[in-house]
C-alpha positions as CSV (number, residue, x, y, z in Angstrom):
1,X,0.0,0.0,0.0
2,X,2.9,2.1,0.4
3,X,4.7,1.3,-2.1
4,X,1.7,2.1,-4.8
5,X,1.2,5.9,-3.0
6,X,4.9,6.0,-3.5
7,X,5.0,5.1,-7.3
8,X,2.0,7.7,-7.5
9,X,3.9,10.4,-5.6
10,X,6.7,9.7,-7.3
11,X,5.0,9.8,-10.9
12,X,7.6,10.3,-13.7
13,X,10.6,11.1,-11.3
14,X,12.5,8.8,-10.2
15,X,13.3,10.1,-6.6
16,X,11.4,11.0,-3.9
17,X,12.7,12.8,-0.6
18,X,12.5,12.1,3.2
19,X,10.0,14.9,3.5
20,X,7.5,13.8,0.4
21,X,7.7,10.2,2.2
22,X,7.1,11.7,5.7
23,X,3.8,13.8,4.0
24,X,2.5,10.5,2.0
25,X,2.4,9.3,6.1
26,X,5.2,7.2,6.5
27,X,7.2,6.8,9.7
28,X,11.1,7.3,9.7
29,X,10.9,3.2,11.0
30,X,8.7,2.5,7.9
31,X,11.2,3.9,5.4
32,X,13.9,2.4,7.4
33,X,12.4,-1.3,6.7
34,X,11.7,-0.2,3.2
35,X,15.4,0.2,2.9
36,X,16.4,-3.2,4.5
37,X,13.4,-5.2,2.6
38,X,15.1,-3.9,-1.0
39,X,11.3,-2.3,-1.9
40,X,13.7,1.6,-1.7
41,X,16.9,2.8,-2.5
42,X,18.8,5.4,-0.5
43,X,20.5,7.1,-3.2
44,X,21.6,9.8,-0.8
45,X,20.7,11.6,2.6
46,X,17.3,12.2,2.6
47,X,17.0,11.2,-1.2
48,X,15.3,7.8,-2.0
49,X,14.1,6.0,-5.1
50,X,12.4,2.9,-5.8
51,X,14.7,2.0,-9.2
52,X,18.2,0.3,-8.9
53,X,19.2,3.1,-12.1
54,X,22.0,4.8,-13.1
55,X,22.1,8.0,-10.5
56,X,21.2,11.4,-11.5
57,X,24.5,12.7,-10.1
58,X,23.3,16.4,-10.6
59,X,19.8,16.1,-8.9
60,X,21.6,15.0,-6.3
61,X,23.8,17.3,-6.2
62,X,21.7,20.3,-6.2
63,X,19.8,18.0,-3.4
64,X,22.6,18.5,-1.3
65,X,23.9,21.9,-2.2
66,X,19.9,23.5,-2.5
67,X,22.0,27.3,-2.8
68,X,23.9,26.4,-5.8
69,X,23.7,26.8,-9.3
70,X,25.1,24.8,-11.8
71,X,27.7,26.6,-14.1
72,X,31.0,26.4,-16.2
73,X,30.9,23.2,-17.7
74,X,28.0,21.9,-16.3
75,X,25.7,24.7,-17.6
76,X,27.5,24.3,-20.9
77,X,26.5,20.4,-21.2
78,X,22.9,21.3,-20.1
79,X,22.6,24.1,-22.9
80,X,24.1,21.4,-25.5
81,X,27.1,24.1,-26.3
82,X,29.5,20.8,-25.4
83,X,28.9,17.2,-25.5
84,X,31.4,16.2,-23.3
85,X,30.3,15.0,-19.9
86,X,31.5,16.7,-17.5
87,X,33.7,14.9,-14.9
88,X,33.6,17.4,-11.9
89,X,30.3,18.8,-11.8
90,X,30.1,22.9,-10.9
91,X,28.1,24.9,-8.9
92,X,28.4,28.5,-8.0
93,X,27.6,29.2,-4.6
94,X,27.9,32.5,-2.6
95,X,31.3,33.9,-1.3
96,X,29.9,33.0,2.2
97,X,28.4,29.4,1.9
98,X,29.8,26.9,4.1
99,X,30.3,23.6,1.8
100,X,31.9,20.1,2.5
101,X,32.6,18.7,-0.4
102,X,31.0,15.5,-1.8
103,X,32.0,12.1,-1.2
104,X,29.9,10.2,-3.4
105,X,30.5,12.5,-6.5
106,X,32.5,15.0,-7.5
107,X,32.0,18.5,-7.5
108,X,34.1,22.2,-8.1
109,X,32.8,25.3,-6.3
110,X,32.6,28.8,-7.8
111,X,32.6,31.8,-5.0
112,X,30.8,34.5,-6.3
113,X,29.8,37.8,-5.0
114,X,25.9,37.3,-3.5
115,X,24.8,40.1,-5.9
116,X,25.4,38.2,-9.1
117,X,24.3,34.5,-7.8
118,X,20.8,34.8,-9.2
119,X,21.9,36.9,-11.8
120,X,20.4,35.0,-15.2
121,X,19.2,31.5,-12.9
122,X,16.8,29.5,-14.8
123,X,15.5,26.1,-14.2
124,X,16.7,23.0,-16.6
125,X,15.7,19.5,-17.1
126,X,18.4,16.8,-16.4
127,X,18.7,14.0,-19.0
128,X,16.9,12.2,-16.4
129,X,14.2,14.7,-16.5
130,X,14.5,16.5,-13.2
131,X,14.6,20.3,-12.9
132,X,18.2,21.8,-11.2
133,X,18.9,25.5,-11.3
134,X,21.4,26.6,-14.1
135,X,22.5,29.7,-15.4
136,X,21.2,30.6,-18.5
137,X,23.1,30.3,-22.0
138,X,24.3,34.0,-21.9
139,X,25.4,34.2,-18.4
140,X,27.1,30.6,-18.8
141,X,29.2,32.4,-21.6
142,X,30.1,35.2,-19.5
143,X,31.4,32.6,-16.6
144,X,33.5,31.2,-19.4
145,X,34.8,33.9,-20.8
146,X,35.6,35.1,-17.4
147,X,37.4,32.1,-16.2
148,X,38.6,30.9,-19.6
149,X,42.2,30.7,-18.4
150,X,41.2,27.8,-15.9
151,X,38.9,26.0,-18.7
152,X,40.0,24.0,-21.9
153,X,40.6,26.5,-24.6
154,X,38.9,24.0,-27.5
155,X,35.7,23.7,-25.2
156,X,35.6,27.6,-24.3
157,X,36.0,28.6,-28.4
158,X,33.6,26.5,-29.5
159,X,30.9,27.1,-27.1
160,X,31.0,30.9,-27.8
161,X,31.0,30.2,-31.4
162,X,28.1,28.2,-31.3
163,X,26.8,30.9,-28.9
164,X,27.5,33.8,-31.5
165,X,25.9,31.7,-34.5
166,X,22.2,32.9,-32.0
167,X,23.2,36.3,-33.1
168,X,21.5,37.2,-30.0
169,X,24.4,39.2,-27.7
170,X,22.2,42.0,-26.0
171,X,21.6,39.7,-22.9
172,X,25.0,39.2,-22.9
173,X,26.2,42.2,-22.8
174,X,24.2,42.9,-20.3
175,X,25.1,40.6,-17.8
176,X,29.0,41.3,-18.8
177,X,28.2,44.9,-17.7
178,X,26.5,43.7,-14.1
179,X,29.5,41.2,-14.0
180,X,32.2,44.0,-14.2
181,X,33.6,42.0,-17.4
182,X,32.4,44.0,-19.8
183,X,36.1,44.3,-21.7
184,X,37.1,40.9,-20.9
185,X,34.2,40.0,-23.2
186,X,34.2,42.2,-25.9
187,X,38.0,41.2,-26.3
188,X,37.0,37.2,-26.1
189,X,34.3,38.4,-29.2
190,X,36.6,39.9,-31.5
191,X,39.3,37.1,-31.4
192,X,36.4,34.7,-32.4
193,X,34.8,37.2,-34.9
């Protein structure tokens, strides 16, 4: 009986948290003998699923990290400007946020000032259909350009190419100019033009 308010809860995701299972009326004990009995799978703290599937390592992540964003390469692969995988996942987070680091995937930190973190934030499928907060295409392309030196040159390059083949700069621009990176860009566009 459980199980089938689970499946319902859980619809076309594939996880379901502590809190969801706590709301559907089960007891910490039931989930705990869920566990043990094979019927769930603790993925993660306070993340649970009923498939034995591949894990969808950036749900989790954002899971665990709830005030990050994912960026750099990881916003790049969402927006399809790469199709590598990337192997260190990144999230922005503010200058201030506390963080220990992952031990069941890896993950890079970006500080950033608190008055940029929301700056261009958008909400994104996962290939496993979950929603994570990433920045959007233009302000991914202003984090690249901006730490381009720390980044693969070939992936960098292309992205903004494929970026500049939109024709659609004014956003960018824009969020250069909030960014303080205004020059840094402009120089990174006429190398490529």
């Amino acid at each position: 009986m459980l199980i089938d308010e689970i499946k319902e809860k859980i619809g076309e995701k594939i996880y379901i948290s502590t809190k969801e299972l706590i709301e559907l009326g089960a007891a910490k004990s039931s989930i705990s003998y869920l566990v043990s009995s094979g019927k769930l799978k603790r993925v993660s703290r306070g993340i649970y699923s009923l498939e034995d599937d591949f894990a969808d390592v950036m749900f989790l992540l954002h899971s665990k990290y709830k005030s990050g964003v994912f960026s750099h390469e990881s916003a790049l692969y969402l927006h399809t400007l790469t199709d590598q995988i990337p192997e260190i996942h990144t999230l922005s987070v503010a200058r201030n946020y506390s963080v220990q680091a992952s031990k069941d995937y890896k993950v890079q930190f970006k500080y950033i000032d608190k008055k940029i973190l929301n700056l261009g934030v958008e909400m994104k499928k996962t290939d496993m259909g979950n929603e994570i907060p990433v920045y959007n295409i233009d302000r991914t392309i202003c984090d690249i350009i901006r730490s381009d030196s720390k980044m693969d040159p070939y992936v960098v390059n292309n992205a903004i190419r494929q970026y500049m083949e939109t024709g659609k700069l004014s956003m960018l621009m824009i969020y250069a100019a909030q960014m303080g990176i205004e020059k840094k860009v402009y120089r990174k566009l006429e190398v490529l033009l």
